[in-house]
N, C-alpha and C positions, 0 to 999 in steps of 0.2 A: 504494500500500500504506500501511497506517494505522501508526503508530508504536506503535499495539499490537499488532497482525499482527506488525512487524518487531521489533519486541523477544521476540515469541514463537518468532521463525526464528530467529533473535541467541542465545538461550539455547540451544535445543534445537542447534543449529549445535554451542555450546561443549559440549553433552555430547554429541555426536558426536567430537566432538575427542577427549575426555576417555577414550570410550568408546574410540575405536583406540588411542590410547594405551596404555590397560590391557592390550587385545592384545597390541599388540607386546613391552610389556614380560611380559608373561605367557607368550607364543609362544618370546620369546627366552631365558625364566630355562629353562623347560622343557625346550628344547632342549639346555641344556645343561649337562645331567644325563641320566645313567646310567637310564634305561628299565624293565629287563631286571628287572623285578618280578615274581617266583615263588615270595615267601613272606612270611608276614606280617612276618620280621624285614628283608626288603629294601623293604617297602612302608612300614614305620617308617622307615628310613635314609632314604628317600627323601621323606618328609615333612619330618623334622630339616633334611635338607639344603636344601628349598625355603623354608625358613623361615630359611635363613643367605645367602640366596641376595636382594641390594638390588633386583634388578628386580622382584621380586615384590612385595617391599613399593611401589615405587612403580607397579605393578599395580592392588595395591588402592587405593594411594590416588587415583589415576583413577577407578578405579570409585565410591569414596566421593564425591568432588567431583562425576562424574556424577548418581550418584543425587541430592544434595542438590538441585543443578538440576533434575535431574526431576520430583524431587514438588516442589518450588517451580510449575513450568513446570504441574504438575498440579491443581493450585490454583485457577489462574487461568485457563486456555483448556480446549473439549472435551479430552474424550479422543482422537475420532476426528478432530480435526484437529491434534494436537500427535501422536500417533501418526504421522500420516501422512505429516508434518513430518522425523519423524523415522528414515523408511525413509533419511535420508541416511546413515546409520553402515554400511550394506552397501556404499553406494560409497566409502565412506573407508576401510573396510576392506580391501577387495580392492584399490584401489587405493596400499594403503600397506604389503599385503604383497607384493604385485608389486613395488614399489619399493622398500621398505628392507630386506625379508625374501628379496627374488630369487625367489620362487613366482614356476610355471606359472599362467596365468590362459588357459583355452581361448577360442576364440572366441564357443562358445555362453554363459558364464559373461560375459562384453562384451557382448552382445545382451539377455541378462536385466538386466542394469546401464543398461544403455542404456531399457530397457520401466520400469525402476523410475524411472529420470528421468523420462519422460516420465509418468509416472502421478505424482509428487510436482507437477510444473508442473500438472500439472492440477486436481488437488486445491487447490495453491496459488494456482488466479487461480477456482477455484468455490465 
């Protein structure tokens, strides 16, 4: 692999990172808060309150660090091989809400994860 191949896996890698990160911490601020929105004045409160709420903001600021590498990363390689590069955030995802969030992950939901691996290796050595 070329060291510009591998610095295009290297970045896209770090906004895979960046990106579960935003998740989790977006999953978790959510979580924990009151839902039960059945009027415009509880769907205010419920704003207010996500906005007083630190996981969110370092939600977005994953998100922001992601996207900066993305259109960095979009610059300089295809689309359709930095793309495809980048199907790795569905397995860092499922795998980091399974683990740090305690989610069910069915079997078939492991087999699709499993078909996305093997469809990035391949991509990745074609």
């Amino acid at each position: 692999m070329t060291a510009y191949i591998l610095l295009a896996v290297v970045l896209i890698l770090i906004t895979d990172f960046c990106d579960t990160a935003s998740q989790l911490f977006l999953k978790s601020a959510i979580n924990s808060l009151d839902l039960h929105v059945n009027s415009i004045k509880k769907a205010i409160l419920l704003a207010i309150n996500l906005i007083k709420v630190p996981r969110v903001w370092f939600g977005f600021f994953f998100s922001v660090v992601s996207l900066s590498i993305w259109l960095y990363v979009l610059t300089k390689y295809d689309l359709n091989f930095a793309f495809s590069i980048d199907s790795m955030r569905y397995i860092l995802i499922t795998l980091a809400s399974a683990l740090i969030l305690k989610e069910k992950v069915s079997v078939m939901r492991w087999l699709g994860i499993f078909a996305v691996v093997c469809g990035i290796a391949l991509v990745a050595i074609g």
